[in-house]
SEDOKOL-480280 format. One record per residue (C-alpha): x, y, z; residue in one letter. Coordinates in steps of 0.2 Angstrom, whole numbers, padded with zeros to 4 digits, always signed. Each point is the difference from the previous one (the first is absolute). Example, Ala and Ser with C-alpha at 12.3 -4.5 7.8 and 13.67 -1.06 7.14 Angstrom:
REM SEDOKOL-480280
+0062-0022+0039A+0006+0017-0003S
//
This chain:
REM SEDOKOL-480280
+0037+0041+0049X-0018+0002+0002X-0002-0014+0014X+0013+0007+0010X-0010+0019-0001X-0016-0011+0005X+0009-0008+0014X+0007+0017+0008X-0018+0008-0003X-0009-0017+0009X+0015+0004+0013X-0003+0018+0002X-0019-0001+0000X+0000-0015+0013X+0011+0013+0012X-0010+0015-0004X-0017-0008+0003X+0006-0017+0007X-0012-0015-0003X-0019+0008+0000X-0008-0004-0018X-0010+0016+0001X+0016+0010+0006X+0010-0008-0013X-0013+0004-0017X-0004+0016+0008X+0020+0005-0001X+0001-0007-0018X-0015+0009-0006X+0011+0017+0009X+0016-0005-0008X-0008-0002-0017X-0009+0017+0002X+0015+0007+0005X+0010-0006-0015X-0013+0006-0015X+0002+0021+0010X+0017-0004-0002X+0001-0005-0016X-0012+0014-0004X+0011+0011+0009X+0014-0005-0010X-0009+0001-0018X-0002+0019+0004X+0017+0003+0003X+0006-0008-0015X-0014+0011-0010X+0003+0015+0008X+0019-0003-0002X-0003-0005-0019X-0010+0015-0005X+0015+0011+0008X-0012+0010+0014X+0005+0003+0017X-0011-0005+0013X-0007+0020+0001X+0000+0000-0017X-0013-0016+0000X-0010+0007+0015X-0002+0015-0008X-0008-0008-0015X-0011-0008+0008X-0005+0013+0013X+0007-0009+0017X+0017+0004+0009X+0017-0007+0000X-0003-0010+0016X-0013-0010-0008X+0011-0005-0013X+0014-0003+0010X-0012-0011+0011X-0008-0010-0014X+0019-0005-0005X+0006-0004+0015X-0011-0010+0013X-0015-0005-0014X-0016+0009+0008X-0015-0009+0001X-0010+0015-0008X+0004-0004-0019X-0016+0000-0009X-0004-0001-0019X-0001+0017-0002X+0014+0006+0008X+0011-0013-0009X-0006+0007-0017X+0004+0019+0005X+0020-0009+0003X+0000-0006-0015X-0009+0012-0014X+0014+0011+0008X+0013-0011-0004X-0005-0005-0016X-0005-0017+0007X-0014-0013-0001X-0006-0010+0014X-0002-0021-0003X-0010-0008+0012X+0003-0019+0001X-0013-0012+0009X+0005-0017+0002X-0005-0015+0011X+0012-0007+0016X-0001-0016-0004X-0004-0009-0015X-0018-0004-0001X-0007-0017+0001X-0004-0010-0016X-0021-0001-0001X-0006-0016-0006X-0018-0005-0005X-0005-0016+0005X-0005-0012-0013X-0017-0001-0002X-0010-0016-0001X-0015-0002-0011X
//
């Protein structure tokens, strides 16, 4: 199933951005972006939902209005910080787990042999 996802993005970028190489890894870097404030967006409705708030409920806990809530869940800001994060989800009874984790499997480093 995955080649087939990798084949329609390859399609869809190549349309988007056509065949520039610059075009091409600035649009993946976007839709990459784009899919971590999603999924961020999405985390904070499942919390929220979890912890059985409303959505003015939260925003009053945290001292922000309803709108923001409602924006963070739906269209995935690109104002999350840390510390707004944490506000979310001490209010929730939630933690945040921040994972770091390379792209690509890093290469192999050898030492050459040395010679006396």
């Amino acid at each position: 199933m995955k080649k087939k996802t990798s084949k329609a993005v390859e399609l869809l970028t190549k349309l988007a951005v056509g065949d520039d190489s610059d075009k091409i890894t600035k649009f993946k870097k976007d839709v990459a972006k784009a899919k971590i404030r999603l999924e961020i967006s999405q985390q904070i409705y499942n919390l929220r939902s979890k912890s059985g708030m409303t959505q003015e409920e939260l925003a009053n806990k945290i001292g922000t209005q309803k709108t923001a809530i409602s924006r963070w869940e739906r269209k995935g800001c690109n104002n999350f910080n840390v510390a707004t994060l944490q506000k979310i989800s001490n209010a929730c009874n939630g933690k945040i787990d921040i994972h770091i984790i390379p792209n690509k499997p890093t290469r192999k480093i050898t030492r050459a042999k040395q010679t006396a």
